[in-house]
Every structure is written in structure tokens, then in C-alpha cells.
N, CA, C and O atoms as a GROMACS GRO file, in nm:
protein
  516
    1UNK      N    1   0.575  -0.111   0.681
    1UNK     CA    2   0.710  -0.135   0.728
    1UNK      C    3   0.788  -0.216   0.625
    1UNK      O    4   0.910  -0.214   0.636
    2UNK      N    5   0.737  -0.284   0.530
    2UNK     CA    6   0.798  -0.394   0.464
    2UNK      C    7   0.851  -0.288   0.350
    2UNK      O    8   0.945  -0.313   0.275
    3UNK      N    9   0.788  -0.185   0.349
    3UNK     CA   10   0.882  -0.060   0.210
    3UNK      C   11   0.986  -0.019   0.250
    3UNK      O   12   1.069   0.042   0.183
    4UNK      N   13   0.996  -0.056   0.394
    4UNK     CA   14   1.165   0.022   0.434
    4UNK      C   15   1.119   0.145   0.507
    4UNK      O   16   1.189   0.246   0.509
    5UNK      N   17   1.024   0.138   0.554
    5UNK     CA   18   0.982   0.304   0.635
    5UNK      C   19   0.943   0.252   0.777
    5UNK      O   20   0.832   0.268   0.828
    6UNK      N   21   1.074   0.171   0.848
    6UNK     CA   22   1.028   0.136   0.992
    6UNK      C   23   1.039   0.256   1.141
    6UNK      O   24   1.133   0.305   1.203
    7UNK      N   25   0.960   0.260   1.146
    7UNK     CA   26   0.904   0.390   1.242
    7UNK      C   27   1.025   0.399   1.343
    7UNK      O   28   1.035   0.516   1.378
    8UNK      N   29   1.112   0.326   1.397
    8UNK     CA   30   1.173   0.270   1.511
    8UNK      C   31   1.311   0.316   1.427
    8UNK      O   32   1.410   0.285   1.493
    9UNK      N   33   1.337   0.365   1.332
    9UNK     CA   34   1.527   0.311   1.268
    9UNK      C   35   1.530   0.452   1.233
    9UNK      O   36   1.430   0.522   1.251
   10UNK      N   37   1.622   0.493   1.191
   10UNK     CA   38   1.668   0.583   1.089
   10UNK      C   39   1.701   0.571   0.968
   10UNK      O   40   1.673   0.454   0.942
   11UNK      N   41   1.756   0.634   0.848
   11UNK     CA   42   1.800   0.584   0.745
   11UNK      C   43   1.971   0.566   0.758
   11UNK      O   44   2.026   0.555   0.867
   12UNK      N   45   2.023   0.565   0.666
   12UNK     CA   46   2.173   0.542   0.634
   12UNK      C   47   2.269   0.727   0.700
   12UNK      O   48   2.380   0.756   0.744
   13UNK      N   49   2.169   0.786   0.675
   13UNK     CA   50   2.180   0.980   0.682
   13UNK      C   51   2.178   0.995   0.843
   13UNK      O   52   2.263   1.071   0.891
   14UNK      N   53   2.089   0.929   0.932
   14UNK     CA   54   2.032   0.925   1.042
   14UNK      C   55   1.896   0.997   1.048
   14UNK      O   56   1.874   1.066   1.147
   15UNK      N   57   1.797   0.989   0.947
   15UNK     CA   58   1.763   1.052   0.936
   15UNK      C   59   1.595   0.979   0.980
   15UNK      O   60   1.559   0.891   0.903
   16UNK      N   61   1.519   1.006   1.071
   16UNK     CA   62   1.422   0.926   1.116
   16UNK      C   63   1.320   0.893   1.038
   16UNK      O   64   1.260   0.968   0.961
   17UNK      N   65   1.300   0.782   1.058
   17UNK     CA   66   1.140   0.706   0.965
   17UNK      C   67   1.039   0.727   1.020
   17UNK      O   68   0.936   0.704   0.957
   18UNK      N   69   1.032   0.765   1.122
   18UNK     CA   70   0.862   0.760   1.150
   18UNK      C   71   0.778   0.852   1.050
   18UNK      O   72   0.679   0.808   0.992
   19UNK      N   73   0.828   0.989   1.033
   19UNK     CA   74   0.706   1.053   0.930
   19UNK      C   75   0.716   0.998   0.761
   19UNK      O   76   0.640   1.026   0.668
   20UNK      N   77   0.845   0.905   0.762
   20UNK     CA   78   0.834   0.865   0.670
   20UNK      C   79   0.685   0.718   0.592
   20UNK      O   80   0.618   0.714   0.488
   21UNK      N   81   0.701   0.610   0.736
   21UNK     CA   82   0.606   0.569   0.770
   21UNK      C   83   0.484   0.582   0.739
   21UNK      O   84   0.426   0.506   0.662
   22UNK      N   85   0.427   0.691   0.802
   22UNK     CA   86   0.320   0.758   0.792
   22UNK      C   87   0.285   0.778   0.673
   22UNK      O   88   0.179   0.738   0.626
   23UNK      N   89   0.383   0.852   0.605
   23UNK     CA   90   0.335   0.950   0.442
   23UNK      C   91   0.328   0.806   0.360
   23UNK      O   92   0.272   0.805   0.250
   24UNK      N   93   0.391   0.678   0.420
   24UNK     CA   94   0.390   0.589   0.316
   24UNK      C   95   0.277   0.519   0.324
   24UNK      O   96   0.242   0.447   0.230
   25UNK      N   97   0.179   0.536   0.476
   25UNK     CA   98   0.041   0.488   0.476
   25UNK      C   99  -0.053   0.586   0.398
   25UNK      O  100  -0.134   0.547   0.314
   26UNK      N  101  -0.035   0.702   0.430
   26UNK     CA  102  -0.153   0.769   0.323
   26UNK      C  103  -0.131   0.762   0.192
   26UNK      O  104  -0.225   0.766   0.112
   27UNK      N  105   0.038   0.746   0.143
   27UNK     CA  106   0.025   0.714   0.004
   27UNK      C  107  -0.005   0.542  -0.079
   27UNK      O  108  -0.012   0.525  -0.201
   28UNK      N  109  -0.016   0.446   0.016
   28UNK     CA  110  -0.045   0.320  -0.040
   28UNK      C  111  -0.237   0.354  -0.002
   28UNK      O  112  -0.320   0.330  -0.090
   29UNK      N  113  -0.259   0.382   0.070
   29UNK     CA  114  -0.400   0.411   0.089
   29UNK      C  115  -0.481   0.514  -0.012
   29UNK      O  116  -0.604   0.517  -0.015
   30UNK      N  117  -0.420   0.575  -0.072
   30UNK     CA  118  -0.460   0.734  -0.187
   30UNK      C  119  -0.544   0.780  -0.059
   30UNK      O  120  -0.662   0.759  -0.030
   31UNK      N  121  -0.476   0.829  -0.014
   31UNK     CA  122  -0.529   0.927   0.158
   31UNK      C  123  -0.525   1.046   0.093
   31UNK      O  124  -0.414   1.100   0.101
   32UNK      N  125  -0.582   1.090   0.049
   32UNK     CA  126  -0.513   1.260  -0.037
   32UNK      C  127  -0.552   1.334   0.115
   32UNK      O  128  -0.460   1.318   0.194
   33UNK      N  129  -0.617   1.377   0.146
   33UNK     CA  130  -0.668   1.410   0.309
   33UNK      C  131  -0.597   1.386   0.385
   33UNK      O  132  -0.564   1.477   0.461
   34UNK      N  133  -0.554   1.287   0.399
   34UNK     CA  134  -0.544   1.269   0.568
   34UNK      C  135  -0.634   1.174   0.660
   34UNK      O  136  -0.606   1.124   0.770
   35UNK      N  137  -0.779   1.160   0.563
   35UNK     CA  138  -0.857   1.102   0.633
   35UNK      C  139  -1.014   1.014   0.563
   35UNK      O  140  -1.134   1.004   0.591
   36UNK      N  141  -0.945   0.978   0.487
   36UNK     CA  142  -1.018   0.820   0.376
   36UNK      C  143  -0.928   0.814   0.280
   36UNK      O  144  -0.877   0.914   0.227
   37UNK      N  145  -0.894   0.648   0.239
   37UNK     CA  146  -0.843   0.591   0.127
   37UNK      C  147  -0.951   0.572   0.090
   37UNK      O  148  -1.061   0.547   0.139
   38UNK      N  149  -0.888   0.594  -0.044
   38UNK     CA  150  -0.975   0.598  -0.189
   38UNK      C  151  -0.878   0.462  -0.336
   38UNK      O  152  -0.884   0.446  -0.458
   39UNK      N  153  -0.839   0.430  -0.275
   39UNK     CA  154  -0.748   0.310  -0.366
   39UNK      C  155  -0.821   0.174  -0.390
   39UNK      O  156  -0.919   0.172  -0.316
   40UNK      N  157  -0.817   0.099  -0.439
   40UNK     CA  158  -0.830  -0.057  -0.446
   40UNK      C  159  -0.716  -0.105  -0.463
   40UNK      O  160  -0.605  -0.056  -0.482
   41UNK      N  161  -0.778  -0.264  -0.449
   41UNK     CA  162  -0.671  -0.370  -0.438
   41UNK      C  163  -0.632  -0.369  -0.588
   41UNK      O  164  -0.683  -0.332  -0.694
   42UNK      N  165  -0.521  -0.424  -0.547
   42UNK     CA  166  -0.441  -0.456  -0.731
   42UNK      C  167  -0.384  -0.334  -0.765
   42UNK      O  168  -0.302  -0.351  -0.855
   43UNK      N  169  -0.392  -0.250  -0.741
   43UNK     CA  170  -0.373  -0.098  -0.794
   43UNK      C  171  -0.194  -0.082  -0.821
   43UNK      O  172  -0.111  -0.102  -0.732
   44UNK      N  173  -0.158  -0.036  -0.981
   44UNK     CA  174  -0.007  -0.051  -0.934
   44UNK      C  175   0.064   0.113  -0.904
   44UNK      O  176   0.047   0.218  -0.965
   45UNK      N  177   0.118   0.091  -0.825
   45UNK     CA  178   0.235   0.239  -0.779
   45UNK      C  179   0.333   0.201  -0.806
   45UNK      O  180   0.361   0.082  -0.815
   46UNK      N  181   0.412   0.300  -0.828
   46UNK     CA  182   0.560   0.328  -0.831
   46UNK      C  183   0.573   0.423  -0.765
   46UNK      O  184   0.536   0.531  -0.810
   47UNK      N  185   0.638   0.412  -0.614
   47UNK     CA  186   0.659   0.500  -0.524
   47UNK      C  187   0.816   0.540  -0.482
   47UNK      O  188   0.891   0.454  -0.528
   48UNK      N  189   0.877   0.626  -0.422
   48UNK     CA  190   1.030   0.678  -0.423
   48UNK      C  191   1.041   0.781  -0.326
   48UNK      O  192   0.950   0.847  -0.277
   49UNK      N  193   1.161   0.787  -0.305
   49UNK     CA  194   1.178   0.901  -0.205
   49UNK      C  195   1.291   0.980  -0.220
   49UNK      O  196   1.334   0.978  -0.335
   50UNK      N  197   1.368   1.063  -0.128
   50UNK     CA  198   1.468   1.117  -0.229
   50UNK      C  199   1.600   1.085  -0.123
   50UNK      O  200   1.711   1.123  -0.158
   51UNK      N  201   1.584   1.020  -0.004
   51UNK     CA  202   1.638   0.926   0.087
   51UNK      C  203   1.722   0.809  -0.022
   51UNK      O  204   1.844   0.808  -0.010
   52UNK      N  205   1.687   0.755  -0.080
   52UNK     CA  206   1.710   0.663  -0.163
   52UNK      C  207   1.656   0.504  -0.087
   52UNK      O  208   1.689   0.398  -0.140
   53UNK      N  209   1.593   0.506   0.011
   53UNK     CA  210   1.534   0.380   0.044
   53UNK      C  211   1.428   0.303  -0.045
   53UNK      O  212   1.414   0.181  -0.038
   54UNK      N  213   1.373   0.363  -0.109
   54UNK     CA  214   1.284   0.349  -0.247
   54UNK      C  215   1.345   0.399  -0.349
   54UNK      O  216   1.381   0.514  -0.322
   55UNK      N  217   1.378   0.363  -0.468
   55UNK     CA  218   1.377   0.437  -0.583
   55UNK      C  219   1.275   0.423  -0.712
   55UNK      O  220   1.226   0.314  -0.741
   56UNK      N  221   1.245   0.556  -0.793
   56UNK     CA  222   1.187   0.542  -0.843
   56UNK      C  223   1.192   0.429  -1.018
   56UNK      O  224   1.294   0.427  -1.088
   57UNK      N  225   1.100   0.371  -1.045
   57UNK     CA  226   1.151   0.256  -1.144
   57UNK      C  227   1.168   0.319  -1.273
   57UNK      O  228   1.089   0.394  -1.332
   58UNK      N  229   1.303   0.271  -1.313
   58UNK     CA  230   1.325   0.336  -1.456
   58UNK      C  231   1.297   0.249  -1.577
   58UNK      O  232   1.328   0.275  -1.693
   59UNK      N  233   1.250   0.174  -1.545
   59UNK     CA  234   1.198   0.056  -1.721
   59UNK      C  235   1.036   0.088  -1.707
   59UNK      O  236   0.958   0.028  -1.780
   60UNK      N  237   0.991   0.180  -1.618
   60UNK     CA  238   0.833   0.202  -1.633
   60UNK      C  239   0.862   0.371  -1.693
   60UNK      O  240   0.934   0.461  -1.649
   61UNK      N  241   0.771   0.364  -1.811
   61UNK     CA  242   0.742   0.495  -1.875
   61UNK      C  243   0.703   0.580  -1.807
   61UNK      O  244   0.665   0.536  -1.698
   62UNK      N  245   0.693   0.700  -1.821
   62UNK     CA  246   0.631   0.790  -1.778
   62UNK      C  247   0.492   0.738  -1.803
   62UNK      O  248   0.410   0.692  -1.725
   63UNK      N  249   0.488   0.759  -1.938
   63UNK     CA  250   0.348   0.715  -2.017
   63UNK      C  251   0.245   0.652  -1.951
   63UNK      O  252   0.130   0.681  -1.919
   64UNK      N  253   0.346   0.518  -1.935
   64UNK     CA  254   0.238   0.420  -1.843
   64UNK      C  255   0.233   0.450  -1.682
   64UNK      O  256   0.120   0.470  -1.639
   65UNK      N  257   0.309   0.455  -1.616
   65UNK     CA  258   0.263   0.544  -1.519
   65UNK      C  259   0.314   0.701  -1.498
   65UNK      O  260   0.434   0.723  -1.486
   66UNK      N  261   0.217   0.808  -1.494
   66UNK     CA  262   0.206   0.883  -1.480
   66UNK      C  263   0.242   0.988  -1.355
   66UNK      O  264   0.142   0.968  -1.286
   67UNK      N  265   0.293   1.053  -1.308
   67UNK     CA  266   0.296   1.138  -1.165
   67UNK      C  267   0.165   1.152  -1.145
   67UNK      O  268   0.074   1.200  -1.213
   68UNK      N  269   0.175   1.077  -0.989
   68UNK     CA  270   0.021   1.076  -0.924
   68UNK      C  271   0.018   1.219  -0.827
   68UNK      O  272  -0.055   1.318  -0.832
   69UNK      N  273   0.130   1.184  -0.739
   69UNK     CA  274   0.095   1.271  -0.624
   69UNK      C  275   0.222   1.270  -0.509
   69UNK      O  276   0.275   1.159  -0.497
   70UNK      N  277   0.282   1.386  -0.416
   70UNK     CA  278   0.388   1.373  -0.378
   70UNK      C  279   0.294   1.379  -0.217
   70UNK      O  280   0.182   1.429  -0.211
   71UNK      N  281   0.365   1.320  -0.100
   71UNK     CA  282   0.314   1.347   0.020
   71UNK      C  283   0.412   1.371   0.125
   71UNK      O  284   0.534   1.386   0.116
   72UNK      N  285   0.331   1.371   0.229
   72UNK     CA  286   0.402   1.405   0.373
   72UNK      C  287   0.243   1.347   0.419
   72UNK      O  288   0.134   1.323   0.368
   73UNK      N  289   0.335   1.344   0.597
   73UNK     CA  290   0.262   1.272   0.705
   73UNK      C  291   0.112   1.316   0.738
   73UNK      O  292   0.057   1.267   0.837
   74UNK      N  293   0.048   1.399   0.662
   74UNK     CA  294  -0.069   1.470   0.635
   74UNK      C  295  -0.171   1.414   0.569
   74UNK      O  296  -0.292   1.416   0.591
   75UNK      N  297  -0.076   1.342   0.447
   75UNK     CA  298  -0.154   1.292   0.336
   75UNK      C  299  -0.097   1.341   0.228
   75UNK      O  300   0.024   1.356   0.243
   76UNK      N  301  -0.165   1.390   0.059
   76UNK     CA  302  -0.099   1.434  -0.011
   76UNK      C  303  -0.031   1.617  -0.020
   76UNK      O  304  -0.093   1.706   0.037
   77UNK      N  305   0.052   1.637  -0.071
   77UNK     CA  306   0.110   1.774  -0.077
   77UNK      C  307   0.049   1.842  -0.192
   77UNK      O  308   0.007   1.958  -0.188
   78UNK      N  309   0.045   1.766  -0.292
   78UNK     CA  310  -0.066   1.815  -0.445
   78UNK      C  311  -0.084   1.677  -0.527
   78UNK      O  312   0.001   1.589  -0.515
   79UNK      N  313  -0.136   1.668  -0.565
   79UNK     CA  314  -0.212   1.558  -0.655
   79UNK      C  315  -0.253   1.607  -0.785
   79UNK      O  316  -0.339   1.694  -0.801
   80UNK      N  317  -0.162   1.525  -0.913
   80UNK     CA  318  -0.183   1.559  -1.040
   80UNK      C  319  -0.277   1.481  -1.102
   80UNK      O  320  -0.352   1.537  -1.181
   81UNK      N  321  -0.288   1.366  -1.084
   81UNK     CA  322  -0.458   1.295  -1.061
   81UNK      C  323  -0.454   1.177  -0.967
   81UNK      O  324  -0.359   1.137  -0.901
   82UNK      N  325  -0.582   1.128  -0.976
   82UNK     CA  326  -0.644   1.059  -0.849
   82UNK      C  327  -0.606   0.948  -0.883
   82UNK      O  328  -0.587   0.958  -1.004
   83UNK      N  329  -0.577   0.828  -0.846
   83UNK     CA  330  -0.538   0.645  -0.834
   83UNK      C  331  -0.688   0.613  -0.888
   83UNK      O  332  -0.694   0.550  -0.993
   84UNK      N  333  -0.776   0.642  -0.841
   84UNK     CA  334  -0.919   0.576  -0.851
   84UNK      C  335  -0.998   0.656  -0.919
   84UNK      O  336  -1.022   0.731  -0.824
   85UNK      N  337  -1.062   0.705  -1.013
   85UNK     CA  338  -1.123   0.800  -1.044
   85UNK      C  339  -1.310   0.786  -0.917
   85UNK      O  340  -1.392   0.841  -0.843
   86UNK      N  341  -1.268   0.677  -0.980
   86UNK     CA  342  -1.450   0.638  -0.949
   86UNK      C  343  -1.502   0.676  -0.776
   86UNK      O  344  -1.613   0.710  -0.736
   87UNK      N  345  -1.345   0.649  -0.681
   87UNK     CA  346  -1.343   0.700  -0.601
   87UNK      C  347  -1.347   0.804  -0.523
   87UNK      O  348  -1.408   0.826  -0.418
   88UNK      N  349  -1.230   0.906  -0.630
   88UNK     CA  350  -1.223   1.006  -0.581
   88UNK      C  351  -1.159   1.100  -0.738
   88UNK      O  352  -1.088   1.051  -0.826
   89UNK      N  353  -1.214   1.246  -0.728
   89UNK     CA  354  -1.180   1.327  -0.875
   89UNK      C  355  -1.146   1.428  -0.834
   89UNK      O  356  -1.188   1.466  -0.725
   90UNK      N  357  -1.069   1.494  -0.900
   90UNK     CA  358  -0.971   1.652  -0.818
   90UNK      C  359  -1.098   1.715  -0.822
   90UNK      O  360  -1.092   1.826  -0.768
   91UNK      N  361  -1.180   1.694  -0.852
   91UNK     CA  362  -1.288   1.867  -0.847
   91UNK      C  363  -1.337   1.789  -0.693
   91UNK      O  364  -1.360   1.878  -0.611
   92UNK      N  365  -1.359   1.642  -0.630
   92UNK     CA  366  -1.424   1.622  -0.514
   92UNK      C  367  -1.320   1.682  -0.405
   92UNK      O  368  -1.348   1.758  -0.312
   93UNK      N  369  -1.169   1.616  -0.448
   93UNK     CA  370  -1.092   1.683  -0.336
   93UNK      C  371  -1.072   1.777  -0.330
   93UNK      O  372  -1.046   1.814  -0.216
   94UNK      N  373  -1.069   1.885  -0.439
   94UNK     CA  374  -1.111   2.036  -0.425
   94UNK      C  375  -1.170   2.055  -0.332
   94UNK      O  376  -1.132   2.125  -0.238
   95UNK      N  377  -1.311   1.977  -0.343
   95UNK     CA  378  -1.429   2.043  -0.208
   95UNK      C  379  -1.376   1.988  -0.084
   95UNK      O  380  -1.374   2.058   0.017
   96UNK      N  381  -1.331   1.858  -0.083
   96UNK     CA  382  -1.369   1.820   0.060
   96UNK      C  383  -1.195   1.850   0.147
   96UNK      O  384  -1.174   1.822   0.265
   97UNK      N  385  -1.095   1.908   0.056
   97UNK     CA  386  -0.979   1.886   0.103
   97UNK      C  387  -0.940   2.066   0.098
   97UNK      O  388  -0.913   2.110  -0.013
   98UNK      N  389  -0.940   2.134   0.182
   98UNK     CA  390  -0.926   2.316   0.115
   98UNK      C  391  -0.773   2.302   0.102
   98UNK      O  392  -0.705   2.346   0.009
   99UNK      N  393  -0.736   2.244   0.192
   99UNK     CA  394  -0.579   2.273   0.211
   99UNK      C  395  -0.497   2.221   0.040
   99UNK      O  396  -0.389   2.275   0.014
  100UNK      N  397  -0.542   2.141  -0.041
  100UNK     CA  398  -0.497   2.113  -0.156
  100UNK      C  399  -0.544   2.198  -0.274
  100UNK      O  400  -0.476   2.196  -0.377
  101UNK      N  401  -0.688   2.297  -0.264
  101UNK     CA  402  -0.669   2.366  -0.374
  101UNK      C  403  -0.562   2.496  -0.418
  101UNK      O  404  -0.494   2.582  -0.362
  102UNK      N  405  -0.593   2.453  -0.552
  102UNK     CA  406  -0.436   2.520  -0.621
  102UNK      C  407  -0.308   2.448  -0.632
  102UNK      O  408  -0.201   2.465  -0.689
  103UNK      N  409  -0.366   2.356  -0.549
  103UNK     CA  410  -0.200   2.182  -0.584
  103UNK      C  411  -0.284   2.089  -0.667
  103UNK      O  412  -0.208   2.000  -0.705
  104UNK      N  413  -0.386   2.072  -0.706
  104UNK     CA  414  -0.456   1.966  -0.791
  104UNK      C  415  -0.433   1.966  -0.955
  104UNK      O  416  -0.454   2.074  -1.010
  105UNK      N  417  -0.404   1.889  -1.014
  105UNK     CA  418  -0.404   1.854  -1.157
  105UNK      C  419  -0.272   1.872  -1.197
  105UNK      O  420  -0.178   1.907  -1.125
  106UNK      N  421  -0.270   1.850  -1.300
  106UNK     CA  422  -0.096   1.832  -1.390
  106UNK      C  423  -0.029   1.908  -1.388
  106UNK      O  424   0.090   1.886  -1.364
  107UNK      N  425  -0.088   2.062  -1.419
  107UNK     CA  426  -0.040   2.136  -1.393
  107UNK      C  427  -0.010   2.211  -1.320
  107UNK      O  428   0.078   2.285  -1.364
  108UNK      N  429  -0.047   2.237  -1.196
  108UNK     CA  430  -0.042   2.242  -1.026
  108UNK      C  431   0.050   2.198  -0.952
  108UNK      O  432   0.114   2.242  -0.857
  109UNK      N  433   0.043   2.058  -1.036
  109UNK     CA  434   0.165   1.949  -0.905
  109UNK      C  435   0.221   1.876  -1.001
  109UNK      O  436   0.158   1.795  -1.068
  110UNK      N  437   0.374   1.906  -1.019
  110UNK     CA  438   0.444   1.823  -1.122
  110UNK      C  439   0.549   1.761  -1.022
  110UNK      O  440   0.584   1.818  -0.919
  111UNK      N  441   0.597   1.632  -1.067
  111UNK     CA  442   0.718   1.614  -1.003
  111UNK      C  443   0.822   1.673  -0.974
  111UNK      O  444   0.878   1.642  -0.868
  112UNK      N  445   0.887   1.790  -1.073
  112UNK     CA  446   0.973   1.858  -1.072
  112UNK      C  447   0.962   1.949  -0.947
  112UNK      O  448   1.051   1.960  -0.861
  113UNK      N  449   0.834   2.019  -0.947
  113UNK     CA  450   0.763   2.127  -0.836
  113UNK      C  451   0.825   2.036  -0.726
  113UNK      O  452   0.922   2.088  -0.669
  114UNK      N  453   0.794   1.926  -0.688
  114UNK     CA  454   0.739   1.870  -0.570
  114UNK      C  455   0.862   1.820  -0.497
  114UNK      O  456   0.866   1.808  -0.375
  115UNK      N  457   0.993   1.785  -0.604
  115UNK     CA  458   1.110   1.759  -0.592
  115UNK      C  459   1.184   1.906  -0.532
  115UNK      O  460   1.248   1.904  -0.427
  116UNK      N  461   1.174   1.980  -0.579
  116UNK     CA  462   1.241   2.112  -0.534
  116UNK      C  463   1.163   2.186  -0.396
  116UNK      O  464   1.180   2.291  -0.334
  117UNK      N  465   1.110   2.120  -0.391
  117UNK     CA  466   1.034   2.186  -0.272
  117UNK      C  467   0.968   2.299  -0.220
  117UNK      O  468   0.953   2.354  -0.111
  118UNK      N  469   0.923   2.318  -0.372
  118UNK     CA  470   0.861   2.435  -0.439
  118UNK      C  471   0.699   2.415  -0.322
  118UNK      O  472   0.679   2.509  -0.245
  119UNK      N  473   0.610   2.308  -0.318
  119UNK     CA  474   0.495   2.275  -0.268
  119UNK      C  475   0.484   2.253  -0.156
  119UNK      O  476   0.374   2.236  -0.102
  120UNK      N  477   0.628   2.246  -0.079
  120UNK     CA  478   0.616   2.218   0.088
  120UNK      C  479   0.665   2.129   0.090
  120UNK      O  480   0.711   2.084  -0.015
  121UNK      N  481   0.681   2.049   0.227
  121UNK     CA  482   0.756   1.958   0.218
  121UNK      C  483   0.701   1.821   0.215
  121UNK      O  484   0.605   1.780   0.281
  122UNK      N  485   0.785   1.743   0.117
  122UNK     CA  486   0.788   1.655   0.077
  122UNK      C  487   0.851   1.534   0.074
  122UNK      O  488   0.947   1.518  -0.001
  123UNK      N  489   0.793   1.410   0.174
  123UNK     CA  490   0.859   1.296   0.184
  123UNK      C  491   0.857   1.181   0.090
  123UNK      O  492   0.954   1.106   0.095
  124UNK      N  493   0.752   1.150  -0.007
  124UNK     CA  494   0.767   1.071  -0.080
  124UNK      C  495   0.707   1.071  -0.159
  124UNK      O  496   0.603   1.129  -0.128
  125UNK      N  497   0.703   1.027  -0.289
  125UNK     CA  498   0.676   1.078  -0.457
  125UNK      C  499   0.592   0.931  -0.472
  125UNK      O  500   0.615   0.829  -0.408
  126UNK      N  501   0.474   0.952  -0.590
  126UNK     CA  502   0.448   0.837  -0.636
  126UNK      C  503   0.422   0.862  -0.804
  126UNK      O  504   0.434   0.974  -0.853
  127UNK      N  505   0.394   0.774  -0.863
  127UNK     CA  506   0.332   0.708  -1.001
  127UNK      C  507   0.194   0.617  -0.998
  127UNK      O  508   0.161   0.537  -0.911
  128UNK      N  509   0.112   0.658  -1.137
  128UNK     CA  510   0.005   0.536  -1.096
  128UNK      C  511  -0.063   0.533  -1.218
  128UNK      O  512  -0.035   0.626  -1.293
  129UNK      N  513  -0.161   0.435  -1.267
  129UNK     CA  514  -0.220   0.439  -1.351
  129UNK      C  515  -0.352   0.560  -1.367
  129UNK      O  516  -0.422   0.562  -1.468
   0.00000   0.00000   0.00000
């Protein structure tokens, strides 16, 4: 709730937070599923939406953080790599996630894709090391 995704409000649009909420728990959690975080503490994101209640940070490189992964209230929509490796690696969520193969890796799931709504729909974008 403290990101601005209070389940109870709308935005400025009227546009409701609750699934926003949600997509913002599986994405601070690296929920790629739906159903285990795979993140640690300390971990940095740069997360955004296209609401403008988040925006994405422009004095951070691409470089240094990278497009992680775009979501909805599910979990992730495609994932260009994982927050944690040690945790979790696109060939594991391959297996254990069906609904994401063919959205995994860089080239699969780009921001651009994920912005246009090329991958389904999509509530909120992240960055990560």
C-alpha cells in the first residue's frame, strides 16, 4: 500500500487499485507464478506503471538496471530475467510455470512488447539487477 496501490481508492482516471495492489505484491515478491517469491532482502527494483502513480527512474541506466519483468494480478506476464538467479532461472520457470513459456528471456519479453500490449495485459513494469 505504501507504493500507492491502495486496494480501497482509485487512481486520478478512476481507475481501481485493487488488481493493481496485487500485481504490486507478486512483483516486490519475484512471484513469477503466482505462487512463491523468489527475491531477497536488499534487492533493488525500479518499478512503474503506465497510470503514472509510479514512474519509471530516469538517472538509472538501462545498463544498471535492466528490464526484469512486466505483471498483472497473476504474477508475471513474461520475464526477461529472474531478480535472484540462485533462486529461480528461466529454464526452472519454464518447467514449473507453463503459462510463461515463450514469454521468458530478453528476447521474449521486452519492455516495448509489454508496453503495447502485445503480451496481455499488463499492470506494472519493473527493472532489477
Amino acid at each position: 500500500m505504501r507504493f500507492g496501490y491502495k486496494p480501497w481508492k482509485t487512481s486520478p482516471d478512476g481507475v481501481a487499485l485493487g488488481d493493481y495492489h496485487q500485481a504490486c505484491i507478486r512483483m516486490v515478491r519475484a512471484d513469477y507464478c503466482g505462487n512463491e517469491g523468489t527475491t531477497r532482502d536488499g534487492m533493488l527494483i525500479d518499478f512503474y506503471d503506465q497510470l503514472g502513480i509510479q514512474k519509471r527512474t530516469k538517472d538509472a541506466p538501462d545498463h544498471a538496471l535492466p528490464f526484469e519483468a512486466a505483471w498483472n494480478t497473476e504474477g508475471a506476464v513474461c520475464v526477461a530475467h529472474t531478480r535472484v538467479p540462485e533462486h529461480m532461472t528461466i529454464a526452472r520457470l519454464a518447467q514449473i510455470c507453463p503459462r510463461l513459456r515463450g514469454r521468458l528471456g530478453e528476447t521474449a519479453c521486452t519492455e516495448v512488447e509489454a508496453q503495447l500490449g502485445r503480451l496481455g495485459q499488463v499492470l506494472l513494469f519493473n527493472r532489477s539487477r
